[in-house]
C-alpha positions in Angstrom: 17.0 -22.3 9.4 17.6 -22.5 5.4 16.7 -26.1 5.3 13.3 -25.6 7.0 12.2 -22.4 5.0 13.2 -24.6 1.9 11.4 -27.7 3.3 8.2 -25.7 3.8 8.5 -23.8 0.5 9.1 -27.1 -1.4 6.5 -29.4 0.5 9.4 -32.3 1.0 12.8 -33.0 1.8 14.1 -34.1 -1.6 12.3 -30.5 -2.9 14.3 -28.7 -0.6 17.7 -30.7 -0.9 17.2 -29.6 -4.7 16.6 -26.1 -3.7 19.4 -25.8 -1.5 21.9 -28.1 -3.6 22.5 -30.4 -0.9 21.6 -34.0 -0.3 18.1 -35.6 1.4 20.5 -36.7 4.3 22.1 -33.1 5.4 19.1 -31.4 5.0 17.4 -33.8 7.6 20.4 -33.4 9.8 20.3 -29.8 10.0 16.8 -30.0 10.9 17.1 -32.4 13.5 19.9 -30.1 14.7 17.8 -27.0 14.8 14.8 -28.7 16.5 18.0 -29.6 19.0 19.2 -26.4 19.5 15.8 -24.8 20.2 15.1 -27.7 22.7 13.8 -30.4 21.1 10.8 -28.7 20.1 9.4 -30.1 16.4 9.2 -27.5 14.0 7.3 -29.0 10.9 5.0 -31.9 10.6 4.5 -34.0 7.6 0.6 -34.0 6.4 -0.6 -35.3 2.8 -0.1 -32.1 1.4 3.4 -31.7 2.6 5.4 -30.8 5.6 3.7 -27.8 6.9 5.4 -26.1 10.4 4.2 -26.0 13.8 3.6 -22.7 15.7 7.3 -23.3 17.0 8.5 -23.7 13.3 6.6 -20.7 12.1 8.1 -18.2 15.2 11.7 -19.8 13.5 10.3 -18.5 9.7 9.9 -14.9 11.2 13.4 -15.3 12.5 14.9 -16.9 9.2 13.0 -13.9 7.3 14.6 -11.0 9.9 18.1 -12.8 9.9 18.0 -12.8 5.8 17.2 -9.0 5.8 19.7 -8.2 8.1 22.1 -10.4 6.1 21.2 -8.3 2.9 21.5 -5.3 4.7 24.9 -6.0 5.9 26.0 -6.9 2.5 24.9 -3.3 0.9 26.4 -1.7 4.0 29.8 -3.2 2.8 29.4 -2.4 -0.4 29.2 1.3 0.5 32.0 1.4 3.0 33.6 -0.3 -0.4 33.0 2.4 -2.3 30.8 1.5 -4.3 28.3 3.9 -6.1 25.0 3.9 -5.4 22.9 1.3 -3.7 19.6 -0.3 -3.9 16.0 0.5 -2.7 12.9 -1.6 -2.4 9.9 1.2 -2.9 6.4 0.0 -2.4 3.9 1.9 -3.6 0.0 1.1 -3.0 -1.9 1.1 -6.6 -3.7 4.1 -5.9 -0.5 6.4 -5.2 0.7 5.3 -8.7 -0.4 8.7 -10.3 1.9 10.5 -8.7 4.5 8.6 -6.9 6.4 7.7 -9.8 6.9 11.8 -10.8 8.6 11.5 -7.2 11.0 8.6 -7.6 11.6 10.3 -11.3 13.1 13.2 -9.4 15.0 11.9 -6.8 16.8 9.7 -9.3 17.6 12.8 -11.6 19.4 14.0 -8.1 20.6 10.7 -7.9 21.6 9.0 -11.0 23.4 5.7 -9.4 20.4 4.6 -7.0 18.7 1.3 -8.3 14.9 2.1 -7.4 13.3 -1.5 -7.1 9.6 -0.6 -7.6 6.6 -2.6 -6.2 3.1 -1.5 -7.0 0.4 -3.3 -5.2 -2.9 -3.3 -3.1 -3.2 -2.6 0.9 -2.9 -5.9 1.7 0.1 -6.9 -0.2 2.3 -4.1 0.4 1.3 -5.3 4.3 2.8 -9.3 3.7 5.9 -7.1 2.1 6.8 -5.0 5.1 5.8 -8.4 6.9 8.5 -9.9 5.0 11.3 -7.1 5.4 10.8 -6.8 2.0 10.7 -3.2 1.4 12.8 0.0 2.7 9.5 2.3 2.6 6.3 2.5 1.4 3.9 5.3 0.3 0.5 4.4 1.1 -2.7 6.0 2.6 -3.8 3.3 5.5 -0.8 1.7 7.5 -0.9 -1.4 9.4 -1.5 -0.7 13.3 0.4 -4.3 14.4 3.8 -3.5 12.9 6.2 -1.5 14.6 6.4 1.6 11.6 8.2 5.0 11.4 5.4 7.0 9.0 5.3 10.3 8.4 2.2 12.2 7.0 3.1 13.5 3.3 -0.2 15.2 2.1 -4.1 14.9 2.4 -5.7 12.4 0.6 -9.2 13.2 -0.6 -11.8 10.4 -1.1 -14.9 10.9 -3.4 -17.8 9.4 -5.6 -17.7 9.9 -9.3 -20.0 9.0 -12.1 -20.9 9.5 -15.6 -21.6 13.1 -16.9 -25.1 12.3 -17.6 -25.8 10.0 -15.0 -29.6 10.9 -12.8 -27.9 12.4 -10.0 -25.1 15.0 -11.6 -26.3 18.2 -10.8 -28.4 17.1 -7.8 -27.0 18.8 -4.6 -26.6 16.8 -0.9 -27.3 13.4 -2.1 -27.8 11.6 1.4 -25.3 8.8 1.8 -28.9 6.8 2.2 -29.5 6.8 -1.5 -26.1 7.0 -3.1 -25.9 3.3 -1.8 -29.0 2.5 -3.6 -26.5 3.4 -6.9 -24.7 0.4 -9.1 -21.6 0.5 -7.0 -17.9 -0.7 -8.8 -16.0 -1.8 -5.9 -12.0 -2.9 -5.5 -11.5 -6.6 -4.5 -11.1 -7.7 -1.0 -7.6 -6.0 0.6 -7.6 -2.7 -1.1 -7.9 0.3 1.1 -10.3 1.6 -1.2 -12.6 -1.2 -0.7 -12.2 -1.1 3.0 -13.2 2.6 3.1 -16.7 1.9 1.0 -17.3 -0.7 4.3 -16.8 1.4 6.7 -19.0 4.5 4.9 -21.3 2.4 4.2 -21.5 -0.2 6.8 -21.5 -4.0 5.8 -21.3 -4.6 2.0 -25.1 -6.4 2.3 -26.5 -2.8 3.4 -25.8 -1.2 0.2 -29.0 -1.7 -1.9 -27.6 -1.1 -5.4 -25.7 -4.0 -7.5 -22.3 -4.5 -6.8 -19.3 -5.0 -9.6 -16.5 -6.1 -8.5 -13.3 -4.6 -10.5 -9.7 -4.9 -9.8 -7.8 -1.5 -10.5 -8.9 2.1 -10.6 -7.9 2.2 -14.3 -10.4 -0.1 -15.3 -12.8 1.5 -12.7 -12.6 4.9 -14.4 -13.3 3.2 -17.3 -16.7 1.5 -16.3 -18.0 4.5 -15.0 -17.3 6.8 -18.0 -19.4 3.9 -19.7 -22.6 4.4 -17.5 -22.0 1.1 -15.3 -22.3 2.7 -12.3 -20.8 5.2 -9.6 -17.4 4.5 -7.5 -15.8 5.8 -4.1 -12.7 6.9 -5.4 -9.4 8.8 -4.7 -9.7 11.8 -6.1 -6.1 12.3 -7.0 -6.8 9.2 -9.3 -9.7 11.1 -11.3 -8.1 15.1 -11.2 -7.5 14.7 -15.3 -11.2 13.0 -16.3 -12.8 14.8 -13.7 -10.8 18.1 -15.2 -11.6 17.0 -18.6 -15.8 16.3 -18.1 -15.1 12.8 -18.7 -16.3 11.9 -14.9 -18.0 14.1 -12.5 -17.9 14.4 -8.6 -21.4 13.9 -7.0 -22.4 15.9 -4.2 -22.8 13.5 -1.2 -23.2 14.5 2.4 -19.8 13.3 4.1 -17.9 13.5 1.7 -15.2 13.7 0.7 -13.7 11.5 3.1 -10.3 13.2 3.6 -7.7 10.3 4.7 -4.0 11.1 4.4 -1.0 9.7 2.6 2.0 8.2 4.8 5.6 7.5 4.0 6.0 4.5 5.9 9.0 2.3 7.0 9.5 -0.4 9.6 11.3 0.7 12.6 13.4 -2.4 12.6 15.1 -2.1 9.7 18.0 -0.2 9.1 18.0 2.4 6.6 21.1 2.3 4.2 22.3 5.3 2.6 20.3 5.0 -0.7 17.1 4.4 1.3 17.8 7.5 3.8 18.3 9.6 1.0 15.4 8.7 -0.6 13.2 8.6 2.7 14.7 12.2 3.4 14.1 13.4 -0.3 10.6 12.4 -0.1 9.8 14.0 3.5 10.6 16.9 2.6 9.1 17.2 -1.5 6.8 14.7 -1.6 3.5 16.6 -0.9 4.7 18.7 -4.0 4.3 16.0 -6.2 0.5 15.1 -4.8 -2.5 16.4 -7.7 -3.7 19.7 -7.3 -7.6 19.4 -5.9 -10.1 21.9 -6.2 -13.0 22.1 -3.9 -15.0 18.3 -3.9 -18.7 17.7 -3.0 -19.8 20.6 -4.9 -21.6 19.2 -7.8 -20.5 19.6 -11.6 -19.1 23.3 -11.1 -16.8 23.7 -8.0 -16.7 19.8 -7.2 -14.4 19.3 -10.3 -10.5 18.8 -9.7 -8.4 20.5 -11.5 -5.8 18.0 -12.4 -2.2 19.1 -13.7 1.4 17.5 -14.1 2.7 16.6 -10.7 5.1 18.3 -9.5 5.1 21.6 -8.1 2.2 23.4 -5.3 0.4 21.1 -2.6 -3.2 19.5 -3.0 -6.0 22.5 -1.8 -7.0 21.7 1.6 -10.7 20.9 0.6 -13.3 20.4 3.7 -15.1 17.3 4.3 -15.3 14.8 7.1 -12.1 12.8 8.6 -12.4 9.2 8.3 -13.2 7.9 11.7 -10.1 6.0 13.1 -7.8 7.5 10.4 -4.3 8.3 11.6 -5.1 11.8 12.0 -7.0 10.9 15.2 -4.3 9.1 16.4 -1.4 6.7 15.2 -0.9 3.0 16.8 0.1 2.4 19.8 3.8 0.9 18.1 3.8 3.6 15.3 5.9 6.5 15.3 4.4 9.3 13.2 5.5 12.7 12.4 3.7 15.5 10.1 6.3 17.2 7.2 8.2 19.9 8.7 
């Protein structure tokens, strides 16, 4: 099962005899023995740009990709019952949970010293092809896939609003209809962030909106644009608590927002969780909406509508009012999810 992962990866067999150290000849016998032992069935065929696997040989790459984490797993069990201190986790964390996620792991890792934290920080769709992949222990992210089978547990409310420039035409205006905020110079994420999913669905298609669109690829540089008058953004408001805080960006008063959506500690039901990852998965059920920015009332113009940002860490975020996204997991979790609200 190797030999074929490598043979796709590489595009050839002499690619993957290199990646696997072996000869041309025992590679192609041990696919002609696999494609035996599962019947006879072919599992790749060759094209001009490479070998590229058949619907039978891509069932056998989710297999090779389960069998490898279970393998890894294995091996850190052993290492435990070894004796061996500490142990590894594989932490996703979706870019917009990066203001205050890492104050979490900080904290769990000054409980425990020995853990190795392996940290990936990526958008929606990637942390998705990860758990795909059995390539994370847990995630923290605010919009979980419905078609993998995920344990998730609710950690804190997630408030979603629009912000603009101090002196921008419609700070101070009160109940801007959703109807002429999407008139506004709109900075958008790229295709596969949440964030960018949630302007679609508020808004309808992307062609409804009649302001220009800009697309930008993080919230940092987002922030940025705004404070420099290029237009408005649907943001997260724990990602804006300091500018907003500071009068460097303000929260417009729209009707329907904010958008309250939720953040989830999430991990696939399939994998088993080693000691390292239960601890951490423990640590963060129970502290983890501690560590979530503390938000004042939003949708309330220049005065009330500001956040009031501190250092992460201690208190809950304020339980401001606003409608629920429609479909969010509040309503109701996947049919193969298993969710559970903090104790």
């Amino acid at each position: 099962m190797r030999a074929l992962g490598a043979l796709v990866e590489a595009g050839n067999i002499a690619g993957a005899a290199d990646a696997l150290a072996l000869t041309p000849p025992a590679v192609s016998q041990q696919l002609r023995l696999l494609e035996d032992a599962l019947g006879g069935v072919p599992l790749f065929e060759r094209t001009p740009a490479g070998a590229r696997p058949t619907e039978a040989g891509r069932e056998a790459l989710t297999a090779l990709l389960r069998i490898e984490a279970a393998l890894a797993d294995c091996a850190a069990a052993v290492d435990a019952l070894r004796g061996l201190d500490g142990g590894r986790v594989a932490v996703g964390i979706v870019s917009t949970a990066k203001y205050f996620a890492p104050f979490a792991l900080a904290a769990f890792q000054r409980q425990y010293p020995h853990v190795e934290l392996r940290v990936r920080v990526s958008n929606r769709a990637e942390m998705v092809a990860a758990f795909e992949a059995f390539e994370l222990d847990l995630a923290i992210m605010g919009y979980p896939p419905d078609h993998l089978a995920l344990e998730r547990v609710v950690l804190g409310d997630h408030p979603h609003v629009i912000i603009a420039a101090p002196d921008h035409p419609l700070v101070g205006r009160g109940r801007i209809g959703l109807d002429e905020a999407a008139t506004q110079s709109f900075l958008l994420r790229e295709p596969g962030s949440g964030t960018r999913d949630l302007v679609q669905r508020l808004f309808g298609a992307a062609e409804a909106m009649g302001g220009r669109r800009i697309e930008i690829g993080s919230n940092e540089t987002i922030k940025q644009a705004v404070m420099a008058a290029m237009g408005v953004a649907l943001i997260s408001a724990h990602t804006v608590a300091a500018e907003v805080a500071d009068g460097r960006l303000v929260i417009l008063d729209v009707e329907g927002l904010p958008v309250m959506r939720q953040w989830f500690l999430v991990r696939r039901t399939e994998k088993r969780p080693l000691p390292a990852a239960a601890a951490l998965w423990a640590y963060l059920v129970e502290h983890g909406e501690g560590f979530l920015p503390r938000v004042g009332s939003v949708g309330a113009g220049t005065g009330a509508g500001r956040a009031q940002g501190r250092r992460a860490g201690g208190g809950g975020a304020d339980r401001g009012g606003g409608d629920r996204e429609p479909g969010s997991a509040r309503g109701g979790a996947a049919p193969n999810a298993r969710t559970t609200r903090r104790p």
